[in-house]
DRENDOMAR-447877 format. One line per 4 residues: number of its first residue (from 1); their letters; for each residue x, y, z of C-alpha. Coordinates in steps of 0.1 Angstrom, whole numbers. Layout:
BEGIN
NUM	a	X/Y/Z | ...;
//
This chain:
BEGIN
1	xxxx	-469/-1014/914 | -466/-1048/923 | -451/-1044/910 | -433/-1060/931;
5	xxxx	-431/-1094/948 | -397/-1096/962 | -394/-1127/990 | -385/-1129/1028;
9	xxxx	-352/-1152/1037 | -384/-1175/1047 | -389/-1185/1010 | -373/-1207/988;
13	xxxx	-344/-1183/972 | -309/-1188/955 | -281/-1165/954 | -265/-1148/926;
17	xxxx	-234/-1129/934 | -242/-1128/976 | -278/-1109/963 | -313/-1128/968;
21	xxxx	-332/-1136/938 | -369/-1145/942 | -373/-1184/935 | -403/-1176/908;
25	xxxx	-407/-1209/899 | -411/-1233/929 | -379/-1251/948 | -345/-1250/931;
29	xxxx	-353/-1223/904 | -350/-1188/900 | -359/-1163/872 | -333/-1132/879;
33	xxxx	-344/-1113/847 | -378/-1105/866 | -360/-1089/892 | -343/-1067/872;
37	xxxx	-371/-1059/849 | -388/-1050/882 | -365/-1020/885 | -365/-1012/847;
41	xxxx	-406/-1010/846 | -403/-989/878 | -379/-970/863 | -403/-962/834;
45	xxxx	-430/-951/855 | -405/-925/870 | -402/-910/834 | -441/-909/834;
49	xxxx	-436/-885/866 | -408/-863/857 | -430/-854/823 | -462/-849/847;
53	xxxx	-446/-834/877 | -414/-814/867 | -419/-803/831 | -450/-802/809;
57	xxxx	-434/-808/776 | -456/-815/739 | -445/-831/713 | -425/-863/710;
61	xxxx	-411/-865/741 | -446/-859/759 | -457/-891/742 | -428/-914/746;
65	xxxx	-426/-907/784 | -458/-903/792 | -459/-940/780 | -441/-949/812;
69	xxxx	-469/-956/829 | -474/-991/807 | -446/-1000/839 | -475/-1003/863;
73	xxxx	-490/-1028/836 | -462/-1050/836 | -464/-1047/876 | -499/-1060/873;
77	xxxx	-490/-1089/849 | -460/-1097/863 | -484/-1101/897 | -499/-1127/879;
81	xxxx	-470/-1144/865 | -454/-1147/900 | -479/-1160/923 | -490/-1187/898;
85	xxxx	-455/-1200/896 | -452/-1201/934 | -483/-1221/941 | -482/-1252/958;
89	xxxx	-505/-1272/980 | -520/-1267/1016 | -523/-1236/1016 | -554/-1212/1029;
93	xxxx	-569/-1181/1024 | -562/-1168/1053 | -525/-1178/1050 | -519/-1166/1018;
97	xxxx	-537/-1131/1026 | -517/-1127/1051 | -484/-1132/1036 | -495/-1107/1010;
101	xxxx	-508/-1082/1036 | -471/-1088/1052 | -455/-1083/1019 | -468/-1051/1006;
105	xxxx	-485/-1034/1035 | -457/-1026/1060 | -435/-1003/1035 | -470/-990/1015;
109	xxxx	-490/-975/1053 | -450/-958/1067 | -447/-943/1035 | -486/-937/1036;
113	xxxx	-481/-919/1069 | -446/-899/1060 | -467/-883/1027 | -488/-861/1047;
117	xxxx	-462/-844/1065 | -446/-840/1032 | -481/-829/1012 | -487/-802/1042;
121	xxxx	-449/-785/1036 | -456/-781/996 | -490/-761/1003 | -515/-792/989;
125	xxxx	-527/-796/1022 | -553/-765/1028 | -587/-780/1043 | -596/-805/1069;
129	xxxx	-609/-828/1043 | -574/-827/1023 | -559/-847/1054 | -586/-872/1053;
133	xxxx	-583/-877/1016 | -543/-881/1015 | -551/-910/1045 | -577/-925/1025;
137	xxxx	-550/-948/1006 | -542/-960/1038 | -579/-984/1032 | -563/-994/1001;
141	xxxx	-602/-986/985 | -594/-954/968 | -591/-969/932 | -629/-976/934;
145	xxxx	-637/-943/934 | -634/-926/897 | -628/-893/912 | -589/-878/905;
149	xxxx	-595/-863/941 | -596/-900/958 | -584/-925/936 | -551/-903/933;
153	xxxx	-551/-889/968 | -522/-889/992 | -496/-908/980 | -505/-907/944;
157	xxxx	-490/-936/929 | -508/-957/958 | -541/-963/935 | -523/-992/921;
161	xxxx	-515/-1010/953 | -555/-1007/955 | -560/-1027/926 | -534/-1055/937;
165	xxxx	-553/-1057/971 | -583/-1064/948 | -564/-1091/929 | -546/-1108/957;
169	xxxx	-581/-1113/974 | -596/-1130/941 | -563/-1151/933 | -573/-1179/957;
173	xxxx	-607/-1184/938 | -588/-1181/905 | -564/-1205/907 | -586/-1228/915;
177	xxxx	-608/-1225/886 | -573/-1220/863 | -553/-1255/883 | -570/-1282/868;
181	xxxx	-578/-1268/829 | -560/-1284/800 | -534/-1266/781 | -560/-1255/750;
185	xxxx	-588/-1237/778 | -556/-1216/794 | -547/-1208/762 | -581/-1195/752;
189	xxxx	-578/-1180/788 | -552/-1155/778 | -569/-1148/746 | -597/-1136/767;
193	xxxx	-582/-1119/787 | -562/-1098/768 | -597/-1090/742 | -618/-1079/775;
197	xxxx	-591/-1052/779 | -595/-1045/740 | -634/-1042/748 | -633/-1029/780;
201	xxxx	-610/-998/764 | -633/-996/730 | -664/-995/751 | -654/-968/774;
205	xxxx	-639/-951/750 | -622/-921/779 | -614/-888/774 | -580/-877/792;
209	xxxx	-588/-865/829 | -627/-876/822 | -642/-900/847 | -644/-929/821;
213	xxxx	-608/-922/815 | -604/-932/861 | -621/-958/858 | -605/-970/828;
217	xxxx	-571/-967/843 | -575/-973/881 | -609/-993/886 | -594/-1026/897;
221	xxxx	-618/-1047/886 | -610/-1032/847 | -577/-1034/852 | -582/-1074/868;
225	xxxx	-574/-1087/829 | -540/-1077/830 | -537/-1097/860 | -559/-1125/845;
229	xxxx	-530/-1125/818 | -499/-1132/835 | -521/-1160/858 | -524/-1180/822;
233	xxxx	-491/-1172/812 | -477/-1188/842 | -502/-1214/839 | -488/-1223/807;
237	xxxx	-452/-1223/816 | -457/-1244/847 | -476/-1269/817 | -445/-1272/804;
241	xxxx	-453/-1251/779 | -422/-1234/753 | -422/-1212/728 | -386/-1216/709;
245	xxxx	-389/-1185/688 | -396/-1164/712 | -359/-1153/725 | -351/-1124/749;
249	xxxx	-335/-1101/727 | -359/-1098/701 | -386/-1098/730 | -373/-1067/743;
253	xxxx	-372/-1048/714 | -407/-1058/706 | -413/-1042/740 | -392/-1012/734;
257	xxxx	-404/-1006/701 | -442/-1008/716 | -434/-986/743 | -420/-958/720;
261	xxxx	-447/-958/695 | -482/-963/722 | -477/-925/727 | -492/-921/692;
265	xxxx	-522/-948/699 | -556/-933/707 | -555/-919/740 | -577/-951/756;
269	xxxx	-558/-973/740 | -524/-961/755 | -526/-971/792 | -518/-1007/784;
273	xxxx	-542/-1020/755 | -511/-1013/731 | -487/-1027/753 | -504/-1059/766;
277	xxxx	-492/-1081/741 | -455/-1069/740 | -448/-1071/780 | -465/-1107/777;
281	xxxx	-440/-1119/752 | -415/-1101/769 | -421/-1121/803 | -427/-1157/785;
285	xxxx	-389/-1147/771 | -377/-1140/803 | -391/-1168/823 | -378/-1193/794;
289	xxxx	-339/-1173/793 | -338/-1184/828 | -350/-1215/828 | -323/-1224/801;
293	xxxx	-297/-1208/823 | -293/-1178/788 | -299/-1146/812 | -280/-1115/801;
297	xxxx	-254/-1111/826 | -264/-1076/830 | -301/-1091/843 | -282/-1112/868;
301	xxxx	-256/-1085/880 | -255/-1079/913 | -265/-1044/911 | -300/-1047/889;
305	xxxx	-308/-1074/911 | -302/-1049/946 | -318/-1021/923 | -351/-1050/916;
309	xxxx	-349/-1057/952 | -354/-1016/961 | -381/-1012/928 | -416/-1015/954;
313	xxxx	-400/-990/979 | -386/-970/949 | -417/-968/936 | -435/-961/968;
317	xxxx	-414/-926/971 | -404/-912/940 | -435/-895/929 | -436/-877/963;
321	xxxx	-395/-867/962 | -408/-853/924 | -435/-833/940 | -410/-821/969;
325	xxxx	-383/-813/944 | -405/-795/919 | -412/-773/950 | -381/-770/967;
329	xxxx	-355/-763/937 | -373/-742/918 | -354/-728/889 | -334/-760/884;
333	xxxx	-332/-771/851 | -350/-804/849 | -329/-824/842 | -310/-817/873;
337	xxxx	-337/-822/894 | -346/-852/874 | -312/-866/882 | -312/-859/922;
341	xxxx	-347/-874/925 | -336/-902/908 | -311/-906/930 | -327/-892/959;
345	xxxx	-351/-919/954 | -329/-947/950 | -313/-934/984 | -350/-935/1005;
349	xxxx	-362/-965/987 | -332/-985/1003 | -334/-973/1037 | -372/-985/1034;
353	xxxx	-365/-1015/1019 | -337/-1023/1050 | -355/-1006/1074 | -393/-1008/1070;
357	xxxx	-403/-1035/1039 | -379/-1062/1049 | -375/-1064/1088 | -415/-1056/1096;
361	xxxx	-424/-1085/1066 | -399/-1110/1087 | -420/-1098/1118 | -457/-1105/1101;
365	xxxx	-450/-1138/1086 | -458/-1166/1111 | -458/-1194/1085 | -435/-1207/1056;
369	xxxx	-447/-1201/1021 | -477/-1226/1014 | -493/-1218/981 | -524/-1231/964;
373	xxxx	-514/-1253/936 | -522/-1290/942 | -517/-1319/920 | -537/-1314/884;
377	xxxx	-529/-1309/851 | -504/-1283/857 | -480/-1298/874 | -443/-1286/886;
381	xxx	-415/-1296/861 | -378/-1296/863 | -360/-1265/847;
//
């Protein structure tokens, strides 16, 4: 997940309906719609769980929700697309780091901590070595190991908040290489990024569960593109750049569409090859409904934007309410116990959000936002 970069009070924000919405696009502008698709893409990644932790069901609906996991790839885009829109000038390394430690950390290490407890009670805790593995996400390395044992330990769904670790500490060099190029390179930017993960998926060419198949899916420096992606897209939109045909509505059926059919893509194609190019178009759409002030109202209601706000913590705990569930309340159908953990999670993940996430960011910050982008060819423009 970062899936994920919801702001303190401490940043540029406006208010929709009494509820924050991130200011993704520098002073005076806001792009709702990513909120809320936070919470949809989370969302998806909950189906992924239900199929792998509740039920093991074949056939069609194996391979649309299994698919949900393509959410985690539009975290890692959407990572992209947000920072590059928020830079600025005068800012550090050591600044921004710590924001982004601040941001993500606080939530990620309590939850960290509150999984072993829960691992122990469901009987996956049975050696010494098991405790040290479910704390290992706590180093936020785990994803560079392409064991299932490590990269997946503790906290499963933490292997992603590895990767963002690695991206957030290469996005300072980045955007300095990506600030000053003219619109043509950042286009031939995005092309390449997207065709590495084309090649780095043909060459690897994984078996499910093999360790080409780990590294394919968690290593974060193969999974860096998809980053790399929403970096150029931003790049472009701060350029000024517009794409008239490319609405929202049609966008998200693109998306949709894509989603439904990856499950019947080659297996290495399916974590987010097929799917690249559809969440891309889906976020350009996005960002440009905003900017024209054309979001759906249901993408600026005040409940998706509360349920976008809760979508990191949600996504922190769901997997391990699944896992407690499938333990606890067995002989429930599933879809029962699909509906309390849904529900169950939406519960925990606010009382993190107002309890851990937000207060303990407040406390790390010592410094307004300050982000990298200085004066160059891609320059801030009015809405």
């Amino acid at each position: 997940p970062s899936n994920q970069d919801h702001e303190s009070a401490s940043r540029p924000t406006s208010k929709v309906r009494g509820v924050r919405v991130i200011d993704d696009n520098g002073p005076g502008r806001h792009l709702p719609s990513l909120t809320s698709f936070r919470w949809i893409a989370a969302s998806l990644v909950f189906v992924c769980h239900v199929q792998g932790v509740l039920v093991r069901h074949d056939g069609w609906f194996q391979r649309v929700s299994e698919q949900g996991l393509v959410g985690v790839s539009f975290f890692f885009v959407l990572s992209g697309f947000v920072l590059t829109l928020r830079c600025r000038a005068d800012d550090t390394f050591g600044a921004f780091i710590q924001r982004r430690i601040a941001r993500i950390y606080p939530a990620y290490a309590v939850v960290a901590v509150l999984a072993l407890p829960v691992i122990w009670a469901i009987g996956e805790i049975r050696r010494p070595r098991h405790v040290l593995q479910a704390l290992l996400p706590l180093t936020l390395l785990q994803s560079w190991v392409p064991h299932e044992a490590i990269a997946f330990s503790g906290n499963r769904v933490a292997w992603s908040l590895s990767c963002e670790a690695f991206f957030y500490a290469m996005f300072p060099m980045l955007i300095r290489w990506v600030r000053p190029m003219a619109v043509g390179r950042i286009w031939r930017l995005l092309g390449g990024s997207m065709a590495s993960s084309l090649l780095i998926a043909v060459v690897l060419h994984p078996t499910d569960g093999s360790t080409a198949w780990n590294l394919l899916y968690a290593n974060p420096l193969l999974r860096f593109p998809e980053f790399v992606t929403g970096v150029a897209l931003a790049a472009l939109h701060r350029s000024g750049v517009r794409i008239p045909w490319i609405r929202l509505g049609p966008a998200v059926a693109f998306a949709a569409v894509s989603f439904a059919g990856a499950g019947w893509a080659p297996t290495y194609l399916q974590p987010y090859v097929v799917t690249l190019v559809p969440i891309s178009v889906l976020l350009v759409a996005a960002a440009q409904a905003d900017v024209e002030g054309a979001t759906p109202r249901v993408l600026r209601s005040r409940a998706m934007l509360r349920l976008g706000q809760w979508s990191f913590a949600f996504y922190l705990v769901h997997e391990l309410i699944l896992r407690s569930l499938r333990h606890a309340a067995r002989g429930w159908q599933v879809v029962w116990s699909a509906a309390v953990a849904y529900l169950g999670s939406i519960v925990v993940a606010a009382l993190v959000f107002h309890f851990v996430e937000q207060p303990l960011e407040r406390r790390l910050r010592r410094r307004p936002i300050a982000t990298m982008w200085r004066s160059g060819r891609v320059k801030e423009r009015p809405a």
